[in-house]
Structure formats: structure tokens, C-alpha cells
C-alpha positions, -999 to +999 in steps of 0.1 A: +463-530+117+430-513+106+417-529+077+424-503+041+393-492+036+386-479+076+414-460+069+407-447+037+376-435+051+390-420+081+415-401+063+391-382+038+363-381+069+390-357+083+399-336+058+363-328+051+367-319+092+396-300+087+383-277+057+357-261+080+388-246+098+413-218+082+444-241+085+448-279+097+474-264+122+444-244+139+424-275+142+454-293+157+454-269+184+422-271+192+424-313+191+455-308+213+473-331+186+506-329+177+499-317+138+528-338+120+507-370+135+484-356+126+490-349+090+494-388+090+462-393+098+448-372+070+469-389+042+459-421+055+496-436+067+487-441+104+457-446+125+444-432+153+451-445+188+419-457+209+425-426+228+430-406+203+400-417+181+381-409+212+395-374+212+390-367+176+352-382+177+342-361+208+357-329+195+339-335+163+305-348+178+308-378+161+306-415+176+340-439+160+318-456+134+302-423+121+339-416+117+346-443+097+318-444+076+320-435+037+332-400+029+296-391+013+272-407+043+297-386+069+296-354+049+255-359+051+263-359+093+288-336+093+273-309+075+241-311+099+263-307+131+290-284+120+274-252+126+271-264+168+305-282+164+327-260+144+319-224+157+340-208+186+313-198+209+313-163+229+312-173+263+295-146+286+309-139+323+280-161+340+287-189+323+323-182+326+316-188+366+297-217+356+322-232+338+348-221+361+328-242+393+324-274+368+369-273+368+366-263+410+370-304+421+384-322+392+401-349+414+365-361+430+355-362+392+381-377+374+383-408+399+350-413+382+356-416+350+351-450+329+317-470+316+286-474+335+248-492+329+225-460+339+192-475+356+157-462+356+123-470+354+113-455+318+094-424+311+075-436+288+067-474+291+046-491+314+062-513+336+101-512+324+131-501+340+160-485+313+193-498+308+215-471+292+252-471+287+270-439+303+308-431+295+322-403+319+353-386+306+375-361+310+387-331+284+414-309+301+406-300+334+367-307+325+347-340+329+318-348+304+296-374+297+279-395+267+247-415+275+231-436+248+193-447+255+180-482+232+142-480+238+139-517+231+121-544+252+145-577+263+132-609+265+145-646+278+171-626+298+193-600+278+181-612+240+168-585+230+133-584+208+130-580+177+126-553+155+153-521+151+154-501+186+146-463+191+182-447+195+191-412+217+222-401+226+227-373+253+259-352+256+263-337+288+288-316+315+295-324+352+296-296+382+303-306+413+288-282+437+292-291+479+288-329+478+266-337+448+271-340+412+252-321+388+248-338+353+234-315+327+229-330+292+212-324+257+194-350+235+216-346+201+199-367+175+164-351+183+173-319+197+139-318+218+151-330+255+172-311+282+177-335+314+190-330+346+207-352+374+218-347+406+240-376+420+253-381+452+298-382+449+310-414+461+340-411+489+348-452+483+379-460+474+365-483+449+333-468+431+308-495+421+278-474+420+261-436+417+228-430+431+205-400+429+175-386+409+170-376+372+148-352+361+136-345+325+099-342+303+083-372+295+082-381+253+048-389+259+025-361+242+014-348+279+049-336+280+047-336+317+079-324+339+087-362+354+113-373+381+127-407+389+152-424+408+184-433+389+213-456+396+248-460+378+266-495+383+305-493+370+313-511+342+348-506+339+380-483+324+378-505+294+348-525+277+335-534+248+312-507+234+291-527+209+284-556+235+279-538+264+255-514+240+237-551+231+228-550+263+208-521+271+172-520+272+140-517+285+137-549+316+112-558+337+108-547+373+120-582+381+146-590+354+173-610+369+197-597+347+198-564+363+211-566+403+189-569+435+214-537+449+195-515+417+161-529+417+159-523+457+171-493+452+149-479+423+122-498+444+123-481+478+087-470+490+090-435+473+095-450+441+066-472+429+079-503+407+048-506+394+050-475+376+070-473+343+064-435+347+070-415+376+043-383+390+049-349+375+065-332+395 
């Protein structure tokens, strides 16, 4: 059982959601939830399944403990999002094709989904690699993905140092197009970086890891185009969020806490270790 005051929250959380729609019937159809269950969740008698948090959250735009937070701190979020997350879009015919190719292959997608670390050496600081935390999931016939970015230097293995880390989360959509993956995502606490990643679609029956290149513009105030070799290592269907977000980072080139399989890889000749940025491109 959630504890009485998660649920408290939760259930006025969403009503403030639902009031930006005409009826909560509308938003239910949207949320592809069955509104009577719904209507439980808004008076506070039943809680959301995992899944079905996760549904509400990404529909929303909203991470599970934004969700949860007190009414007033998520109507201060809410209200800065809803514009982007509560207005139907017109959709013209080119990205109707786009769209349309991003649904073309689900089944080489949707084999993919679950948690992964996301490996590169960092933009921005000299002489790190980044650990992020990637979630690939599917909506309908589409697959999307969440990456979060902690800009904080580990030490003594995985502890991490101290001080609050810098925070970014991406939200981004997944085309396949011949035999690659194409990752497109936008930075949505900042608003201020697009990124793009091509990966190559792994035919193993059991996926341990994604390999390709990432391409973005560095924070730094040169604001130069930058590329850089990135790796995805499976973390699982099912983890825990908070820990597996403890560990994420900036490492050293040598940490043994990330595997020799990703440092040779983000090593190879082409790919200088011993630079934390990569050329322009």
C-alpha cells in the first residue's frame, strides 16, 4: 500500500492534470485508461500500477516523484510544461511520413526496450567519460526514450563526490531507418540542446549492448558542433531507478567500475581517451 499522503498528493496532482482538458473522459482517452479506474485515482481510493504510473507520468511530462510531490510545488511544474504537454499539435504531411517510418519496424524496436547505462566521454570535462541512465519504451506502436545526465565527478569507485550534481533530462523518439537506429531527443529542463544518435540495431538474441555515435553542441561557451562515440550496456526490464540513478556520473578513462568491453570501445584509435571533448566536427 502507498503510504496516505503519496496518495493524497497524487490524487489532487491529477485533477489539476485533468482540468486542463474539457472532460476527464477526454483525458482518459488520450491516457488509454479505462476512466472508472481512473476516476479512483482522482478521489484517492486506488493507486496507480507501476505501469500505469509510468503511463500517466510520460503522457504528462512528469518524472513519478514530480507526480507525487505537494499539490502547490507540482502546479509550479505543471503550469510551466502544460502549454508543450497539453496542446494537440497539427501534424503536417512531412512529419506525418516521419512519424509513419519511426512505427515501419516496431518488432526490431520493442525487443529493445528496458534500462541501460549510456557511455561517453563528456562534452564538457576534461578527461571523464559519462554515465547516464537511458529507459527505452514503447507508447502504441511507437518507441521513445528518457535519458537523464548527473554531471557529477565519482570518486573511490562509484561514491560519488560531494556537492548537489548538475541534472538534464532528454526526451527523445526512435526511427529505424535500413539497419540503424536514429535517436532524436530534446533537453527538457533547459530547453537549449537538440542531440542526435545513430546506433547500430542489434540482431542478438540477447541484447547486452548498443554501439554507435552521438552528436550534439558542446555546453561549453564555444558552442562547437561535437561528436563522440557512445555505448549502451542493458541494464534490465526492471531496476531500481533511484540506485541505478546513484550511479551515474562523470568516471575516469580507467574507472574499473565501468567494463573493459565500453572503455575499449569508446577507446579505439579514432576516439582519443585522453580527450574529455571530442573535435568539432
Amino acid at each position: 500500500m502507498q503510504n496516505g499522503q503519496a496518495g493524497s498528493n497524487l490524487a489532487a496532482n491529477l485533477k489539476l492534470a485533468a482540468s486542463y482538458y474539457p472532460s476527464v473522459a477526454g483525458m482518459c482517452r488520450k491516457l488509454d485508461i479505462n476512466r472508472q479506474q481512473f476516476v479512483k485515482y482522482l478521489i484517492g481510493s486506488a493507486f496507480p500500477s507501476p505501469a500505469t504510473m509510468r503511463r500517466i507520468c510520460d503522457f504528462l511530462g512528469v518524472d513519478e516523484f514530480e507526480v507525487l510531490m505537494p499539490p502547490e510545488q507540482f502546479r509550479a511544474i505543471i503550469s510551466l510544461r502544460r502549454k508543450s504537454a497539453f496542446e494537440d499539435l497539427e501534424v503536417p504531411p512531412r512529419l506525418r511520413e516521419m512519424l509513419s517510418q519511426a512505427v515501419s519496424s516496431p518488432a526490431e524496436v520493442r525487443r529493445l526496450h528496458g534500462y541501460y547505462y549510456e557511455y561517453r566521454h563528456s562534452f564538457t570535462r576534461s578527461r571523464r567519460i559519462l554515465r547516464s541512465f537511458t529507459h527505452i519504451y514503447g507508447w502504441r506502436r511507437y518507441s521513445f526514450y528518457r535519458r537523464i545526465e548527473r554531471l557529477k565527478d565519482t570518486v573511490s569507485g562509484s561514491a560519488p563526490a560531494s556537492g548537489p550534481p548538475d541534472v538534464y533530462k532528454y526526451d527523445g523518439l526512435i526511427m529505424p531507418v535500413g539497419d540503424r537506429l536514429h535517436l532524436l531527443d530534446f533537453e527538457t529542463i533547459t530547453h537549449s540542446e537538440l542531440t542526435h544518435t545513430v546506433l547500430y540495431i542489434s540482431y542478438a538474441n540477447r541484447v547486452s549492448h548498443l554501439t554507435g555515435l552521438t552528436m550534439g553542441v558542446s555546453a561549453l561557451s564555444s558552442h562547437e558542433p561535437v561528436a563522440a562515440r557512445v555505448c549502451l550496456e542493458y541494464v534490465g526490464r526492471s531496476v531500481s531507478r533511484s540506485r541505478a540513478l546513484r550511479a551515474c556520473g562523470l568516471y575516469a578513462p580507467d574507472s574499473s567500475d565501468i567494463s573493459q568491453m565500453v572503455r575499449d570501445y569508446l577507446s579505439r584509435p579514432n576516439a582519443d581517451p585522453h580527450l574529455a571533448q571530442a573535435p568539432p566536427l
